[in-house]
Every structure is written in structure tokens, then in C-alpha cells.
VOVOVEX-885651 format. One record per atom (N, C-alpha, C): atom name; residue in three letters; x, y, z. Coordinates in nm, 2 decimals, m for minus. Example, Ala and Ser with C-alpha at 12.3 -4.5 7.8 and 13.67 -1.06 7.14 Angstrom:
2
+------+-----+--------+--------+--------+
| atom | res |      X |      Y |      Z |
+------+-----+--------+--------+--------+
|    N | ALA |   1.32 |  m0.57 |   0.78 |
|   CA | ALA |   1.23 |  m0.45 |   0.78 |
|    C | ALA |   1.32 |  m0.33 |   0.78 |
|    N | SER |   1.28 |  m0.22 |   0.71 |
|   CA | SER |   1.37 |  m0.11 |   0.71 |
|    C | SER |   1.29 |   0.00 |   0.79 |
+------+-----+--------+--------+--------+
END
This chain:
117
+------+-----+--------+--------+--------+
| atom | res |      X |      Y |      Z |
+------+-----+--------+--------+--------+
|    N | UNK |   2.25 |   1.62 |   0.62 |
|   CA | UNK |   2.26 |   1.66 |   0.48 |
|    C | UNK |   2.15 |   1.58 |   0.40 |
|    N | UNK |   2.07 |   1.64 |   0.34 |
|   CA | UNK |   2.00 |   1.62 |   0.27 |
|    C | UNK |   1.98 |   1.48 |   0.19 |
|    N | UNK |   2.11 |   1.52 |   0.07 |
|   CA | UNK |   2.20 |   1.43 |  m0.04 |
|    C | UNK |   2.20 |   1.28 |   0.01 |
|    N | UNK |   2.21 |   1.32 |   0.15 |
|   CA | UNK |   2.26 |   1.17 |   0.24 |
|    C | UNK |   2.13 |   1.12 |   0.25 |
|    N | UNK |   2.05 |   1.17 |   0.32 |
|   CA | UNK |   1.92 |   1.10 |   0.36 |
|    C | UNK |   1.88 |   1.05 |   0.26 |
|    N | UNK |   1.82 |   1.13 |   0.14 |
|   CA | UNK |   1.82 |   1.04 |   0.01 |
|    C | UNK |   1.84 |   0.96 |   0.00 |
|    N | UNK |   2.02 |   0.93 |  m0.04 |
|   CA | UNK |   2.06 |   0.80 |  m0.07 |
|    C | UNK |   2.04 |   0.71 |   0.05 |
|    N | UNK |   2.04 |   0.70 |   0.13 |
|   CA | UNK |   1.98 |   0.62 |   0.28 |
|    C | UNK |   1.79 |   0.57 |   0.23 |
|    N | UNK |   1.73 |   0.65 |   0.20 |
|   CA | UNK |   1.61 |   0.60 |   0.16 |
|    C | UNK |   1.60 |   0.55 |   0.09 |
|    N | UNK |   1.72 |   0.54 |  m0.07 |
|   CA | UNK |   1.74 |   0.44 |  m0.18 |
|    C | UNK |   1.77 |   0.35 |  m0.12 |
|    N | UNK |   1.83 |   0.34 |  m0.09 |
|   CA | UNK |   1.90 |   0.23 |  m0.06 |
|    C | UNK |   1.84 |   0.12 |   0.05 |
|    N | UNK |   1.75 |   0.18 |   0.14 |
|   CA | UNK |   1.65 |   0.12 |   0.22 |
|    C | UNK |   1.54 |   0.08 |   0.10 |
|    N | UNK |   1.50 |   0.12 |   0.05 |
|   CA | UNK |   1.39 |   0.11 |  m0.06 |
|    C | UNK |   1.43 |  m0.03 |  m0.18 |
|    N | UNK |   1.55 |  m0.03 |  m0.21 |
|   CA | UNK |   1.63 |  m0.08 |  m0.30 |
|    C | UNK |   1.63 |  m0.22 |  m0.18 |
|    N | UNK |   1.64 |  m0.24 |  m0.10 |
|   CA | UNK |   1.68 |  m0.34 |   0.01 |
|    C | UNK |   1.55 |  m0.43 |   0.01 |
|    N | UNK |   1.45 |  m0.36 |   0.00 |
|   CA | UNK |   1.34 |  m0.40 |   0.00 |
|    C | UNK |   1.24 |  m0.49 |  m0.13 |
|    N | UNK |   1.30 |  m0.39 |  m0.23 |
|   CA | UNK |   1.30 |  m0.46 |  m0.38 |
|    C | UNK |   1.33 |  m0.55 |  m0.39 |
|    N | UNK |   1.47 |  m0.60 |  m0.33 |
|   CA | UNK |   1.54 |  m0.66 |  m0.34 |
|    C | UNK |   1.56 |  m0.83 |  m0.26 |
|    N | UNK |   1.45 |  m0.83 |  m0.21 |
|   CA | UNK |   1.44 |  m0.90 |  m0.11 |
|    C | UNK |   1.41 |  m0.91 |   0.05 |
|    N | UNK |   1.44 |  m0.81 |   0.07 |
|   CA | UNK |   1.45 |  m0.81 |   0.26 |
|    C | UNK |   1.36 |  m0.80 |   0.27 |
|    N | UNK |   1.26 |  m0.82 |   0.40 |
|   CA | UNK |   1.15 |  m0.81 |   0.37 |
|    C | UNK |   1.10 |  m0.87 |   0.53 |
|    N | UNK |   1.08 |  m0.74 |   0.60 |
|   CA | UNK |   1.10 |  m0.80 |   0.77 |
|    C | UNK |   0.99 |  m0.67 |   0.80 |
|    N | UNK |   0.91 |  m0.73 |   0.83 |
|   CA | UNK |   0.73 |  m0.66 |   0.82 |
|    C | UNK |   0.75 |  m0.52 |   0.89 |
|    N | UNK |   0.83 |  m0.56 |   1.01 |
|   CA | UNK |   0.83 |  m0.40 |   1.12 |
|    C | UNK |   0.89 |  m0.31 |   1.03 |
|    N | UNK |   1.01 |  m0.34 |   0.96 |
|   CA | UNK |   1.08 |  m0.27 |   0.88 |
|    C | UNK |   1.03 |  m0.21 |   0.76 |
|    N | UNK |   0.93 |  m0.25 |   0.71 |
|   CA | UNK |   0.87 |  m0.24 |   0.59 |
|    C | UNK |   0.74 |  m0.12 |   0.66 |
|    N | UNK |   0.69 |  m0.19 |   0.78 |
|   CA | UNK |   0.58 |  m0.06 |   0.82 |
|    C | UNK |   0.66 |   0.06 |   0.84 |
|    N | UNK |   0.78 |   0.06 |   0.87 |
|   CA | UNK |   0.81 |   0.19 |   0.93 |
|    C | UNK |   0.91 |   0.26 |   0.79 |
|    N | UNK |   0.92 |   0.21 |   0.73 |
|   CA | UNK |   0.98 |   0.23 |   0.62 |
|    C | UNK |   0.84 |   0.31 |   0.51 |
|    N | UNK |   0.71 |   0.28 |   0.56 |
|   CA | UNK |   0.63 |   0.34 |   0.47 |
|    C | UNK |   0.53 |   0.46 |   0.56 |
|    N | UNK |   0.54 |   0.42 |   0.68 |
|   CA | UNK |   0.50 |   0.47 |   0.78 |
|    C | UNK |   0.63 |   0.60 |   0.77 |
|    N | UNK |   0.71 |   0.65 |   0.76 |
|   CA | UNK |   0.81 |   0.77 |   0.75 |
|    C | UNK |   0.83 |   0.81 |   0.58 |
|    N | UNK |   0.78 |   0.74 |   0.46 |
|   CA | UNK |   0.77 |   0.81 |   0.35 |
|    C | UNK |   0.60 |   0.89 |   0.36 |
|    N | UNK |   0.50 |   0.79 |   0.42 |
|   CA | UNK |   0.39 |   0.88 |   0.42 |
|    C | UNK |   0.38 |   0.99 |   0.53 |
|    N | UNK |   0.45 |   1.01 |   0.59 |
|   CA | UNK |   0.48 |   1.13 |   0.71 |
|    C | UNK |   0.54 |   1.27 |   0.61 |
|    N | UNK |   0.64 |   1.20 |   0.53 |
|   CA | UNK |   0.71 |   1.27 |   0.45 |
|    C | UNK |   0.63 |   1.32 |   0.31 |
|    N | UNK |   0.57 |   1.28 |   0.34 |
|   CA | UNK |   0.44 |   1.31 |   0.20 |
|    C | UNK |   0.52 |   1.27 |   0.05 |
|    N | UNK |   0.62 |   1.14 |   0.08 |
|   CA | UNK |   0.69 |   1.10 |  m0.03 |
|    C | UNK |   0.63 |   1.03 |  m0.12 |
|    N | UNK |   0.51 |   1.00 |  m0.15 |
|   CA | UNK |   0.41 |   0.92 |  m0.25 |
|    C | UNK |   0.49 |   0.82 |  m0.37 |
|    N | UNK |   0.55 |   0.93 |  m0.40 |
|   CA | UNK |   0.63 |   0.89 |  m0.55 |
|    C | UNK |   0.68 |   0.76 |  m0.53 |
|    N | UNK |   0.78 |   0.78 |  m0.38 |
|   CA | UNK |   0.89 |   0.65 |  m0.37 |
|    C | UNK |   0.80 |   0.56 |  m0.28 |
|    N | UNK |   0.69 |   0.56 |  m0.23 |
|   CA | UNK |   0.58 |   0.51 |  m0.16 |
|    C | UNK |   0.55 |   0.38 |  m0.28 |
|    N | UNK |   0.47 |   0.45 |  m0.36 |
|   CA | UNK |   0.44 |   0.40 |  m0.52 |
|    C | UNK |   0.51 |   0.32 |  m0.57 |
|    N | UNK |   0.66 |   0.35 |  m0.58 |
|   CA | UNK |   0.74 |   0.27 |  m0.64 |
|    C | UNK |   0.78 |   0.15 |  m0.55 |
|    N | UNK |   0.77 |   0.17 |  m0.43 |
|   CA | UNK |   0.80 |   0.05 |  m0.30 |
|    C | UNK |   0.70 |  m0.04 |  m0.31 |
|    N | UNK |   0.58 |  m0.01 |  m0.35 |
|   CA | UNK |   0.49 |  m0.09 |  m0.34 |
|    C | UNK |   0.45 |  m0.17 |  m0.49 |
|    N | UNK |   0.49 |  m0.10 |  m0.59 |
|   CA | UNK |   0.45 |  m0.15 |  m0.71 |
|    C | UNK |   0.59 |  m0.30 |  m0.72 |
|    N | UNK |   0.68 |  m0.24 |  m0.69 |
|   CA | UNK |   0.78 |  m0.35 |  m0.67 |
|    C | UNK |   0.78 |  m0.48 |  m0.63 |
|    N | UNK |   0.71 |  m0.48 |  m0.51 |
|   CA | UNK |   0.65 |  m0.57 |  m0.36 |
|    C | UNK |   0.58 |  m0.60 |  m0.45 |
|    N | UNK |   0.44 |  m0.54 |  m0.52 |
|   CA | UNK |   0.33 |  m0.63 |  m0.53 |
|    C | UNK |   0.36 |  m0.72 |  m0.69 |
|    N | UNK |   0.49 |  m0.72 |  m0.74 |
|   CA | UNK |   0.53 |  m0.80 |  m0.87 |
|    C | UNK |   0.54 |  m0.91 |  m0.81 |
|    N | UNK |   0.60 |  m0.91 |  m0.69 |
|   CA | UNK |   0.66 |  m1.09 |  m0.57 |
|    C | UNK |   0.51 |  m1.15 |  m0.53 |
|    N | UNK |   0.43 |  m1.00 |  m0.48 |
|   CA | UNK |   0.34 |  m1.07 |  m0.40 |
|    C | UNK |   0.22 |  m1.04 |  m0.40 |
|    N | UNK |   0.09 |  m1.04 |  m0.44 |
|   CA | UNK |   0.00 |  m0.94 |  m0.50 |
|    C | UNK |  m0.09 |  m0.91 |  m0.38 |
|    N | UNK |  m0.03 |  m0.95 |  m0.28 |
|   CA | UNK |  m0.13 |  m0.84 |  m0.16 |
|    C | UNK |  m0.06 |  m0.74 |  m0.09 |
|    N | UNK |   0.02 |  m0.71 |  m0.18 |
|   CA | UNK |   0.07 |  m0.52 |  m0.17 |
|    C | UNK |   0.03 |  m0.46 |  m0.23 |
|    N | UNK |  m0.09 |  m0.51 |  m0.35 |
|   CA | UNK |  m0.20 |  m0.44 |  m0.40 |
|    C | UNK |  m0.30 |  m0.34 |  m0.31 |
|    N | UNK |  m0.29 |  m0.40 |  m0.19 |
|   CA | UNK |  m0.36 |  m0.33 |  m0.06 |
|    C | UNK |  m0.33 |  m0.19 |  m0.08 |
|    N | UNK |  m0.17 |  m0.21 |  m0.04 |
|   CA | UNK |  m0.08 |  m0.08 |   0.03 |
|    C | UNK |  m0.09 |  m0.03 |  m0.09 |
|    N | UNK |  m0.05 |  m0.07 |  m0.21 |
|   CA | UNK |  m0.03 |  m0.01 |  m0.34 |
|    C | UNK |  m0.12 |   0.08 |  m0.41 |
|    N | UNK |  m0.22 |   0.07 |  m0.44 |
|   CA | UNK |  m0.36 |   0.13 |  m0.41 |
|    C | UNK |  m0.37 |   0.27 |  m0.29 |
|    N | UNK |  m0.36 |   0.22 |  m0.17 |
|   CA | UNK |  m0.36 |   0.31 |  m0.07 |
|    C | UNK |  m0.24 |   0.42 |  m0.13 |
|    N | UNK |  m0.14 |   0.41 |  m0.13 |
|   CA | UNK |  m0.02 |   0.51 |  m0.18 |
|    C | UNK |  m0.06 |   0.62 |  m0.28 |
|    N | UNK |  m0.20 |   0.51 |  m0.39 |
|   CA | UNK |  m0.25 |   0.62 |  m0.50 |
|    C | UNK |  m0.33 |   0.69 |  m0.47 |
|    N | UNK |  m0.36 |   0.65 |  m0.34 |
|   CA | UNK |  m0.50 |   0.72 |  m0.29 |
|    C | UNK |  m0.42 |   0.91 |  m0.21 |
|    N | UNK |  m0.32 |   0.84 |  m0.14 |
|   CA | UNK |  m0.23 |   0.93 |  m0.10 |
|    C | UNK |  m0.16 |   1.01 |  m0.20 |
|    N | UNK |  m0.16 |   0.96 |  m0.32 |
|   CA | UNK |  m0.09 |   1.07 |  m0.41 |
|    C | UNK |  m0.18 |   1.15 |  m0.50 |
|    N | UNK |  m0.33 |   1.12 |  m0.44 |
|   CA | UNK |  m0.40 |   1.19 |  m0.56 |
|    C | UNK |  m0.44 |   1.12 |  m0.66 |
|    N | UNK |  m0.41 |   0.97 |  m0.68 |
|   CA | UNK |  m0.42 |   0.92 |  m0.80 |
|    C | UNK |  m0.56 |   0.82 |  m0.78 |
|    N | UNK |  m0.69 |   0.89 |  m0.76 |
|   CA | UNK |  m0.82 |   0.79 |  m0.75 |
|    C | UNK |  m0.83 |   0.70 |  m0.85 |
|    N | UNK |  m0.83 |   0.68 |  m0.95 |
|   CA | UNK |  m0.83 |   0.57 |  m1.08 |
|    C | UNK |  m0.70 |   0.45 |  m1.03 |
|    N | UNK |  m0.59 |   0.53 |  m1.02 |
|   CA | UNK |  m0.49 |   0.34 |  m0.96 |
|    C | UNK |  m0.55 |   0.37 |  m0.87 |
|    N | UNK |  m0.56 |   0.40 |  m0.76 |
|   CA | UNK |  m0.63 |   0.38 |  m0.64 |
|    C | UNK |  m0.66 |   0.27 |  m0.65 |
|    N | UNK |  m0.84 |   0.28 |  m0.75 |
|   CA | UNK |  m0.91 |   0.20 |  m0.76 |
|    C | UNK |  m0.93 |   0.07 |  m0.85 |
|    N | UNK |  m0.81 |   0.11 |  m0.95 |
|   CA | UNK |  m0.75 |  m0.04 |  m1.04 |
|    C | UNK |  m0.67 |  m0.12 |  m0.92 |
|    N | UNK |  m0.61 |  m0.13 |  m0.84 |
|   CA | UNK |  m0.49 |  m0.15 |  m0.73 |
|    C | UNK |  m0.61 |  m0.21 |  m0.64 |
|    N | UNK |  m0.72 |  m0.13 |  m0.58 |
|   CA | UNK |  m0.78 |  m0.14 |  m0.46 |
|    C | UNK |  m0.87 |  m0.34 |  m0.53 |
|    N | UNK |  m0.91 |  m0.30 |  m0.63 |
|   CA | UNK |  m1.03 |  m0.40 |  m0.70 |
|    C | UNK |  m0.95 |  m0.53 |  m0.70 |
|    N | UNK |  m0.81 |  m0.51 |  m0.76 |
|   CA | UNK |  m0.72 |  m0.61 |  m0.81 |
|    C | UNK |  m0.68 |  m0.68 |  m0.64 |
|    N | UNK |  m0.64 |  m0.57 |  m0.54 |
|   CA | UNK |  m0.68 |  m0.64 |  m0.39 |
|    C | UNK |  m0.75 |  m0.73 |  m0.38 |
|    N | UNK |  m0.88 |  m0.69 |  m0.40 |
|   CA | UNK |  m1.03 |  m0.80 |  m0.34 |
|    C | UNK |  m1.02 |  m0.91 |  m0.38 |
|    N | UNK |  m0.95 |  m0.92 |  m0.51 |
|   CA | UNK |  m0.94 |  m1.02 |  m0.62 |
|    C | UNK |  m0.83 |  m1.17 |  m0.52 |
|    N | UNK |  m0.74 |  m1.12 |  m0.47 |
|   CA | UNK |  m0.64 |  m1.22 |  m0.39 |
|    C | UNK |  m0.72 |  m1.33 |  m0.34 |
|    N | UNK |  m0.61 |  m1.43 |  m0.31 |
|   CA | UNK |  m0.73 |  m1.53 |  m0.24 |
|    C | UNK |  m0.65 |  m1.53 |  m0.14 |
|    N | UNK |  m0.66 |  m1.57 |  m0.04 |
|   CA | UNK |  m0.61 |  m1.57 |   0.07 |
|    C | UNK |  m0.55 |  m1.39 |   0.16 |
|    N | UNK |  m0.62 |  m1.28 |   0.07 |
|   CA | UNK |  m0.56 |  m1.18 |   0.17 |
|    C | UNK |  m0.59 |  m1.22 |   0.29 |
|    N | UNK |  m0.49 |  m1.14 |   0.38 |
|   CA | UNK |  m0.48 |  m1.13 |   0.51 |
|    C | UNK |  m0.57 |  m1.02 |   0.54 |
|    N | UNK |  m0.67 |  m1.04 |   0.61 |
|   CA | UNK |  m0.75 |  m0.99 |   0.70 |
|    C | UNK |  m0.71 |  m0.80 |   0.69 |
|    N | UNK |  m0.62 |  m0.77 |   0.74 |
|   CA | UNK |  m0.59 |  m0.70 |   0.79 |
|    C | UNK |  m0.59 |  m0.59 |   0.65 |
|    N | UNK |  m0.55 |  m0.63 |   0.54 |
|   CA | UNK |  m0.54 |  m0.58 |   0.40 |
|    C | UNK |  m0.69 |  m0.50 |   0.38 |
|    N | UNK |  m0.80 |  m0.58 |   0.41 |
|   CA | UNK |  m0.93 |  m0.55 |   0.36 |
|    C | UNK |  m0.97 |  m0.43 |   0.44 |
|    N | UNK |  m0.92 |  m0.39 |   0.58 |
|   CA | UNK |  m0.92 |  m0.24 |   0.66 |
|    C | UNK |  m0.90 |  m0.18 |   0.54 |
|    N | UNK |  m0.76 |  m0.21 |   0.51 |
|   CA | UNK |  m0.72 |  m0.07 |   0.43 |
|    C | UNK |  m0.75 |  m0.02 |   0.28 |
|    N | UNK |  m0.88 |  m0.13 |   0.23 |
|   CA | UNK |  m0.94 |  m0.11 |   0.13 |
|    C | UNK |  m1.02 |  m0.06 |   0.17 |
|    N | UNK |  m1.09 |  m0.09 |   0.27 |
|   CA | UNK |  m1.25 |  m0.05 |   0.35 |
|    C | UNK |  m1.22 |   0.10 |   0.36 |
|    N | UNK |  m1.11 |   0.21 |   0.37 |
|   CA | UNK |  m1.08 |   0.28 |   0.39 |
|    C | UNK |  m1.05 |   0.34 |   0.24 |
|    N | UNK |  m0.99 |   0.30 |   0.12 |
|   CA | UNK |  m0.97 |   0.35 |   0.04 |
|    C | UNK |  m1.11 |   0.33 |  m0.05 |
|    N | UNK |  m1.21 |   0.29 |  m0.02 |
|   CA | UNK |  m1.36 |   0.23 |  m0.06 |
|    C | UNK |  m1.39 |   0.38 |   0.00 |
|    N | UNK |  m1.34 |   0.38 |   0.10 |
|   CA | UNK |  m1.47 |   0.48 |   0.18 |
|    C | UNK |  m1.44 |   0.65 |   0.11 |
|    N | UNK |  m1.29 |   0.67 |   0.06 |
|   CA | UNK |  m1.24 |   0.78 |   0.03 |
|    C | UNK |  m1.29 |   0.80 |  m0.15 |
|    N | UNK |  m1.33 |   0.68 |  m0.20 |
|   CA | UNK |  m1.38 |   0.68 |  m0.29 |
|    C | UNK |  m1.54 |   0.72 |  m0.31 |
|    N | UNK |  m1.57 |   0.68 |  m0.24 |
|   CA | UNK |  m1.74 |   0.70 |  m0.24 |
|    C | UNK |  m1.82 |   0.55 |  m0.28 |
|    N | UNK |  m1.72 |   0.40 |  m0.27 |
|   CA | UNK |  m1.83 |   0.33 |  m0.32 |
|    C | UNK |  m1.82 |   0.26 |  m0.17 |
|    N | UNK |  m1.97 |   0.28 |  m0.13 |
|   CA | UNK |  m2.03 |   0.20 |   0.00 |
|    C | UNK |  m2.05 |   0.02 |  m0.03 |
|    N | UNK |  m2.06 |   0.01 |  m0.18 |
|   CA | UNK |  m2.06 |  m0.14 |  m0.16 |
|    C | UNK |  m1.98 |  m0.18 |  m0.18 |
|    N | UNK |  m1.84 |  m0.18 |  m0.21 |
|   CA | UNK |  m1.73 |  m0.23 |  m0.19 |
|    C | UNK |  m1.69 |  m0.24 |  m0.07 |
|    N | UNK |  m1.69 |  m0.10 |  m0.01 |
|   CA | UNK |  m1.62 |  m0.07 |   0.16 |
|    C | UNK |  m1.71 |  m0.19 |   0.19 |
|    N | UNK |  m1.80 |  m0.23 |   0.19 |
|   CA | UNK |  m1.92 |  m0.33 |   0.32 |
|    C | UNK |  m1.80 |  m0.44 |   0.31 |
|    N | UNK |  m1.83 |  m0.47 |   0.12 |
|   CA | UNK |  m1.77 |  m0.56 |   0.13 |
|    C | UNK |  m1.64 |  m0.63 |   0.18 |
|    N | UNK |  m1.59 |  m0.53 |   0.15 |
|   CA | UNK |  m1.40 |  m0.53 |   0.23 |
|    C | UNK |  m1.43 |  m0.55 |   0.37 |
|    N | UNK |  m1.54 |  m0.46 |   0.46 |
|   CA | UNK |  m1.57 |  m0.47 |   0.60 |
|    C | UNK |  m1.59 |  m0.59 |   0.65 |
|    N | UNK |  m1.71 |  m0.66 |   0.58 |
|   CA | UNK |  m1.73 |  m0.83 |   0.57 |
|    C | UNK |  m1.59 |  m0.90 |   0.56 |
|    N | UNK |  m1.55 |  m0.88 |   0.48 |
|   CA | UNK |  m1.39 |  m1.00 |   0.44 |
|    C | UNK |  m1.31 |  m0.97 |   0.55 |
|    N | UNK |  m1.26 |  m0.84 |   0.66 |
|   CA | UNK |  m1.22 |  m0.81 |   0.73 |
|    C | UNK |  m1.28 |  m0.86 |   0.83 |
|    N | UNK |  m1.36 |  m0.87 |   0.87 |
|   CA | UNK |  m1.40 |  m0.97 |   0.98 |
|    C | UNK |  m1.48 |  m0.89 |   1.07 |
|    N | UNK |  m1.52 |  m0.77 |   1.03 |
|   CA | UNK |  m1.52 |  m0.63 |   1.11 |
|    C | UNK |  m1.66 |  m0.65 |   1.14 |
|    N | UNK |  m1.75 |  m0.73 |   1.06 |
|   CA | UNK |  m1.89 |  m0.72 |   1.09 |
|    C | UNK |  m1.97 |  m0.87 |   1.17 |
+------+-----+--------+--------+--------+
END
């Protein structure tokens, strides 16, 4: 039923707002809204996360890039670079939302901070 799944996704989503916050669970929890082409609640999982922690600016960004939304995209992707301490792995998924953008000197740079070069 439908109705069910739903509230199952709230409520997984809401868990997450809320504190829980157990990495595998969180990838597959975004990893099956972006399968589902759910953007909206993608968006709102991430804008959430990145009020606690501002390197879900990463993913957060990525979500607008997936919804169509190039401008947060790119307010989200900038405000990333900005972190101190991101984790490595964050600046992939700029270098990628750089690259869907069209700016080649951001992506380098994200590639550089990534460790990739």
C-alpha cells in the first residue's frame, strides 16, 4: 500500500532529523529517494542534516542539482567548499555537481581538495 510506504519514509526521514544518524542508513535512505526520483523529501533530508552539520551542504546541493534546481545547486555546492575540515569524499560530489554546471575551475578545485590529483 502505498499510504504505508509513505508514512514508513516519514518516519525514516523524521528519524533522521531527529537525530539518528548511522551513515549506512543515511546512504541507503538517499540512495532509494534518488532511485525514486523523490527530490522534494531528498531536499528536505538534507536541508535538515546540514542545520546540525554543514557538510551536508555536499549532498544538499547535489539533491538541487537532481531536482532541477542549478542556482541552490550552486549556493549549497559554494557554501560546501567553504567547510573546513570537509571530508574528502564530499569534494567528489562537488567535482561532479561543478562539472554539471559548467564551471571547470571550481570542479579542479574540488578535484585538488579531493585528493584526486
Amino acid at each position: 500500500n502505498k499510504d504505508i510506504e509513505n508514512e514508513g519514509i516519514e518516519i525514516t526521514i523524521n528519524s533522521f532529523i531527529n537525530g539518528h544518524e548511522v551513515e549506512q542508513d543515511l546512504r541507503w535512505l538517499s540512495g532509494f529517494l534518488e532511485k525514486r526520483k523523490d527530490f522534494e523529501r531528498l531536499i528536505r533530508l538534507y536541508l535538515n542534516l546540514s542545520l546540525r552539520e554543514n557538510y551536508y551542504y555536499a549532498q544538499l546541493a547535489y539533491s538541487y542539482l537532481l531536482n532541477g534546481n542549478r542556482n541552490e545547486a550552486l549556493v549549497f555546492a559554494d557554501k560546501a567548499m567553504e567547510v573546513k575540515n570537509l571530508p574528502k569524499p564530499f569534494y567528489g560530489i562537488l567535482a561532479t555537481i561543478y562539472k554539471q554546471l559548467g564551471n571547470n575551475i571550481k570542479r579542479t578545485e574540488a578535484l585538488e581538495k579531493s585528493g584526486a590529483f
